[in-house]
N, C-alpha and C positions, 0 to 999 in steps of 0.2 A: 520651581526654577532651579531652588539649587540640586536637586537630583539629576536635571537635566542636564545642568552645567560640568556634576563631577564626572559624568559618564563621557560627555564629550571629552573633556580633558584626559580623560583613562585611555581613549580611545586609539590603539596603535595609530593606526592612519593619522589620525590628525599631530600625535605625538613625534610620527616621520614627518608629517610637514611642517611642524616647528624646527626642529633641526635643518633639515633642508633648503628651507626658507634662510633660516639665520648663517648658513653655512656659503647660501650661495650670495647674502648682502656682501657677506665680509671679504668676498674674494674681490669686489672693487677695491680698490685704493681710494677710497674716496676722499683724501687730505683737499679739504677746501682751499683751491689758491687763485690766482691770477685771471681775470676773462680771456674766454680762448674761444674765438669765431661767435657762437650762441649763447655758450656758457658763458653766464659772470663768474662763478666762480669755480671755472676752470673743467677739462673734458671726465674727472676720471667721476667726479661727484655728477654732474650732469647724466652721464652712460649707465649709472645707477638710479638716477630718478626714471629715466626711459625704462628699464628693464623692469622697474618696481609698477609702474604704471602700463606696461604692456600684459605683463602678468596679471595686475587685478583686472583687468579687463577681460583678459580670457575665461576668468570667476565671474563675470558678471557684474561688476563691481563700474560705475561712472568714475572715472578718471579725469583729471584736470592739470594741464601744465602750465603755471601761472609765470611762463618765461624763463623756464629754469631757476628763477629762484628758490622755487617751491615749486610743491604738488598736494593736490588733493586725490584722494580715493572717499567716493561717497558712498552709502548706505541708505537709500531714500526711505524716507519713513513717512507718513499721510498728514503729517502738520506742515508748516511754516516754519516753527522753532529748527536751531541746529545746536550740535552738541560736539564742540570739538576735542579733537585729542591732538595733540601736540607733541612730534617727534624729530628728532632729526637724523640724514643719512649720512652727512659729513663726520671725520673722526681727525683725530690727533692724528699727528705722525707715527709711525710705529715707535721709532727712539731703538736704543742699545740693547742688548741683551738679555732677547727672547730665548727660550729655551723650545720654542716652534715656531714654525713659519706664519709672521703676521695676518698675511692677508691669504694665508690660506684656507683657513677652514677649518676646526679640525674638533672632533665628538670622540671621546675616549670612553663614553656609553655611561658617563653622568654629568659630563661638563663638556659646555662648547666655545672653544679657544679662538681668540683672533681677534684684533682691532677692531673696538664696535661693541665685542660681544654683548659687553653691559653697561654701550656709551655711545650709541641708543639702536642701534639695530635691533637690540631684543625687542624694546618698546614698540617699533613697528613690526614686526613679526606678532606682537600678543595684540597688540590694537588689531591687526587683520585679521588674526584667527577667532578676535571674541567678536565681529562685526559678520564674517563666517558662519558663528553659531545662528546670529539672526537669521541669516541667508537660509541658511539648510534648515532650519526648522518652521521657516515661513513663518515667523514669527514680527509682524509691522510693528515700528517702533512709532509714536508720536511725532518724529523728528529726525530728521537726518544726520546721521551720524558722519561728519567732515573729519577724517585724519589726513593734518596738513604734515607735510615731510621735507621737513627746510634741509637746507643745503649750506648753511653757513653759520649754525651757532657755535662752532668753537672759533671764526675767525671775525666775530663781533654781530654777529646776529642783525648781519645787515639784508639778508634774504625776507624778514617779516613784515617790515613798513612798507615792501610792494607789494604785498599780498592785500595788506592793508589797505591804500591806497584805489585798490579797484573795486572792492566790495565789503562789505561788513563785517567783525566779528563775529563767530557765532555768540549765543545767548550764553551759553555757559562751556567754559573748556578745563580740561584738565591735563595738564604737562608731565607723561611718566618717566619724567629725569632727575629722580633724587629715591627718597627713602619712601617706604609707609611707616606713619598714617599718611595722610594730610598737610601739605606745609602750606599754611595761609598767611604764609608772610615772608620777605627777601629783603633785607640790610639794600639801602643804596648801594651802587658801587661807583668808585673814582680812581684813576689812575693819572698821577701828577706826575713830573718833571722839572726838575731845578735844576740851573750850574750853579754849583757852592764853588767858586774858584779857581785857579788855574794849579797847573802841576810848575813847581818849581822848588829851588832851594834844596835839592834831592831828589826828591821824588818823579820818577820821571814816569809813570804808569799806573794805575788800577782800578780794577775791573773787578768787576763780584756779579753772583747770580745769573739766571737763565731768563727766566719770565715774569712779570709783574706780581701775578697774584702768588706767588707761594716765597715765602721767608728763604733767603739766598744762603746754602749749605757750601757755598765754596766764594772764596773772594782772593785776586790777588795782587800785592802790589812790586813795583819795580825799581828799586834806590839805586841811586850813587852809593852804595858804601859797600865795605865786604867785611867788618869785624860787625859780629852782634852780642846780645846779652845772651843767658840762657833759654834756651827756647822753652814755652811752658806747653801744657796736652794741647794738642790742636792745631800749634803751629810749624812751619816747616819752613825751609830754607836752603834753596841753592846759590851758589855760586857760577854768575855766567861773564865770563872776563873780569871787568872791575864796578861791575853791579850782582845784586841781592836779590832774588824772586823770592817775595815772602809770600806762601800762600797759608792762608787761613780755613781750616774748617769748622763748618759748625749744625745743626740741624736744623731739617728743611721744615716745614708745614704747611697747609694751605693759607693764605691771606686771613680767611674768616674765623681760623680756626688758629691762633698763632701760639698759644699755649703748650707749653716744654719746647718749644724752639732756640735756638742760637742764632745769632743772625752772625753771618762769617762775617758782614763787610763791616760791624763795627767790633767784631772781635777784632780784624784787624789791624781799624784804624786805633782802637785802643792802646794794640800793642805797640805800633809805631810814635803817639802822644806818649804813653808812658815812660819809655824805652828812649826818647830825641830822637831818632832816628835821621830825624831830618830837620832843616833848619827853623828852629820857632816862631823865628820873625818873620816866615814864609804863608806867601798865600797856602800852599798847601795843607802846612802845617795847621794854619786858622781854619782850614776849610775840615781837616780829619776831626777838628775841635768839636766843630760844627756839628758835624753830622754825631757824635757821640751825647749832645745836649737834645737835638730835634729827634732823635732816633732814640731816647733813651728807655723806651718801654716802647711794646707793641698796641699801645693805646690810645695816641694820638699828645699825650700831655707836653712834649715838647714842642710840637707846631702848635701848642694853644688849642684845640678839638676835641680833646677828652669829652666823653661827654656816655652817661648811662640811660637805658632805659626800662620801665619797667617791663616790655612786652617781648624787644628786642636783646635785651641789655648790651654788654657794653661795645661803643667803638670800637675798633680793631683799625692800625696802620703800618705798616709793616714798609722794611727798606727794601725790595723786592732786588733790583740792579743800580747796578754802579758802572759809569764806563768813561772811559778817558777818550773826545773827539781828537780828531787831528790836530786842531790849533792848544791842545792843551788841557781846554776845559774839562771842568769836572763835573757830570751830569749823573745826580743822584734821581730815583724812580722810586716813589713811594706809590703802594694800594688800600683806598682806606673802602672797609664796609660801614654804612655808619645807618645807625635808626632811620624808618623811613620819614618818621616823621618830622626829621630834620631837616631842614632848609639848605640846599647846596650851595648857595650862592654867599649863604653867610660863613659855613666851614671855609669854603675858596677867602673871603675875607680875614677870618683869624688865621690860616697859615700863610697867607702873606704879608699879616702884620707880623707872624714869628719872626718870616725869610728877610724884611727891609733889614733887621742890623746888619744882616752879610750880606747887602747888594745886590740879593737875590729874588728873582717872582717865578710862583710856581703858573708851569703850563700845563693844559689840562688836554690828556691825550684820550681817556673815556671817560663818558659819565654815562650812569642810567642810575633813574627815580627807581627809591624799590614800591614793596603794596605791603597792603594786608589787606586782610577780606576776614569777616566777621566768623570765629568758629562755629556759631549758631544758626549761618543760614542753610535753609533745607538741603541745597544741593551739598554741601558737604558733608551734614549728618550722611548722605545717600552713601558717601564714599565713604567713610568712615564704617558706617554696615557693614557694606561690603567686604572690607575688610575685617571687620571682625569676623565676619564667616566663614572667611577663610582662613586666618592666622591669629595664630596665640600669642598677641602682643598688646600693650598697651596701644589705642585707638585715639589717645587726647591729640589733636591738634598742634603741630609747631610751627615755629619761624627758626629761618636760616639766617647765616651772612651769604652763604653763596648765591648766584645767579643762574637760572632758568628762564626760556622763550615766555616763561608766566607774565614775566612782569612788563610786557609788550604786550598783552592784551588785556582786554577789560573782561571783570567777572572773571580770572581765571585764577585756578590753583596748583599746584604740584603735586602728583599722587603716583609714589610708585618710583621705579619697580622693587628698587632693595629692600629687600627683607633685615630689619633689624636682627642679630646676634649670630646669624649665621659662621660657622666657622671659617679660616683661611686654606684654604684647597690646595694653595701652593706654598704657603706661610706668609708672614711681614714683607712687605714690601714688593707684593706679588699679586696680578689677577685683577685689580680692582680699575674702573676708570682713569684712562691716562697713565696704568702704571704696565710692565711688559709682563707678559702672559696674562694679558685682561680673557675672563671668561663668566659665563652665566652658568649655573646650574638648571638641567633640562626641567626637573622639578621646580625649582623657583621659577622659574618659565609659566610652565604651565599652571601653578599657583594665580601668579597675574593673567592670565587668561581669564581664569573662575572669576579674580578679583572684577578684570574689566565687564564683565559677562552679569556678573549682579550690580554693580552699579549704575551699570545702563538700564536696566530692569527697574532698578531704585528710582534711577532720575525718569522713567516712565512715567511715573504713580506723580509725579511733578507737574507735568506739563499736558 
């Protein structure tokens, strides 16, 4: 099998129709949004599950549209069992300052450029082409090979519980939206919201942060006053009439990952406590207090949730945004990843026993339970093979803080597609999921082909 496998993959033809494939996903715009007539989540994701699902049909491939939410492409095999893989067509916003056209396309004859590329369009493109290899080789699998193609996991992965809802998981599935090896385990995730206070006494504005889950790299606040102290690295200051725009920076991170971060919004409430800037006896002032005691590491110990483990380790909580409503209030956004085998309901209980001295309760805007799944059961060793067969990396089993469609279904795990140690194509801060100039290398491509190609093979000998 595996000669057979590296020949297909060698194999021009089919090495244009991964490019081609992944070139014509990325030309939708598929930013998941708003329902619009059929679509829930909006025409541009939609017009791409159509296109993805007319195409495998002309391959011969059974197609399923599960309302637009989702899609299936099946691979029928002579059992009962099914064996899913799990991808999505939806992506981020393109965002600022690409150096090529997002939603274009674009193969410079070792890397293929564009929203998606490796945030998961690849993932479906290598699920199809190693589901292909069966096809063309007439090779029956024991089980049906099901790649479902959601439409909504970066805008809360609400396209899976209808999927759910009308028929069964498959037996066993695997999600290639993170790294290899194997990640048999996902941190809970929570996203909470408090008002810590009103703006007064000064302060008439501030704002920090973009989005929940990644450590806020800009914050900034709006005073009555126009004299300051000396500004120290990070901080800046204009003058707008007879108010003070103090913005703050500091470094970004993901949620799960918040180590070497700065968080701006308490750099700047820092500097503003430090400094008087504004009046002490003010709610505000109580309120910036506040938030430097609850926020004061990125591990939960000031709302009381600290907490380590062995398999997961430790909590991660992070101030994500900050933003001033209309009436005033000050509504802080915190995202905690924490052990799965933690209890949510009792975390929700110790940070609002932190939030009662400042007349505060936290609101809960996401939650999802994480998993683990045993590094020892067969079907993982299956994928764990497989990849060793194909790449020279350690093959041990991990756990995340991050989030994947894995932990919406039962029996499921994370495999793929990133190759660990691989170099930066474009350097820091370039290329990678959600960041501008995202791309996959045609070779790591066609690597996970092989990868999904023996492990279907592997998980054969299973069932």
């Amino acid at each position: 099998m595996n000669n057979k496998a590296e020949s297909y993959v060698n194999d021009p033809r089919i090495r244009q129709a991964a490019v081609d494939g992944l070139i014509k996903l990325i030309s939708y715009p598929s930013v998941s949004s708003s329902p619009e007539g059929k679509y829930p989540f909006g025409r541009p994701v939609g017009e791409l599950l159509d296109h993805v699902l007319s195409e495998a049909e002309k391959k011969g491939f059974e197609a399923e549209n599960h309302d637009y939410y989702c899609g299936s492409l099946l691979l029928k095999g002579k059992g009962d069992k099914e064996i899913g893989i799990l991808s999505h067509l939806d992506v981020v916003p393109a965002g600022n300052g690409w150096s090529f056209e997002p939603f274009k396309g674009i193969f410079d004859g070792n890397v293929i450029i564009g929203r998606g590329a490796c945030d998961n369009k690849d993932a479906a493109v290598a699920a199809m082409l190693a589901m292909n290899f069966f096809k063309e080789n007439n090779i029956e699998l024991p089980f049906t090979v099901r790649l479902i193609l959601g439409c909504s996991e970066e805008t809360g992965m609400g396209d899976l519980p209808h999927f759910l809802e009308s028929r069964p998981a498959p037996d066993f599935t695997f999600t290639p939206d993170s790294t290899y090896p194997v990640c048999v385990g996902e941190k809970g995730i929570a996203a909470l919201e408090f008002t810590i206070g009103k703006t007064d006494g000064g302060l008439i504005s501030v704002n920090g942060g973009t989005v929940s889950n990644a450590v806020a790299d800009l914050a900034e606040a709006v005073i009555a006053k126009t004299d300051l102290p000396e500004l120290p690295e990070g901080i800046e200051a204009v003058t707008e009439g007879d108010t003070l725009r103090i913005v703050a920076h500091g470094t970004s991170a993901h949620a799960s990952r918040p180590e070497g971060s700065v968080n701006a919004i308490t750099k700047l409430a820092a500097f503003i406590v430090e400094n008087g800037l504004i009046d002490k006896a003010s709610s505000s002032f109580k309120a910036l207090e506040a938030l430097l005691e609850l926020f004061k590491d990125n591990y939960g110990s000031g709302l009381g949730i600290a907490a380590d483990s062995e398999v997961f380790g430790r909590l991660t909580c992070v101030g994500g945004v900050i933003r001033t409503e209309e009436d005033g209030s000050i509504v802080q956004n915190c995202n905690i990843r924490y052990p799965a085998e933690m209890k949510f309901p009792a975390i929700l209980d110790a940070i609002n026993d932190s939030l009662r001295p400042y007349g505060s309760e936290a609101m809960v805007i996401e939650q999802s339970e994480g998993y683990y799944s045993s590094p020892d059961k067969p079907q993982v060793r299956a994928l764990t093979d497989a990849c060793s067969a194909v790449l020279d990396i350690d093959t041990t089993p991990y756990v995340m803080g991050g989030g994947t469609y894995s932990r919406h279904f039962p029996n499921a795990v994370t495999f793929g597609m990133g190759i660990p140690g691989q170099p930066d194509y474009f350097g820091p801060g370039k290329g990678t999921p959600h960041q501008r100039d995202e791309y996959t290398p045609l070779d790591s491509l066609m690597k996970s082909v092989k990868i999904f190609i023996l492990a279907l093979d592997n998980l054969a000998k299973l069932y």
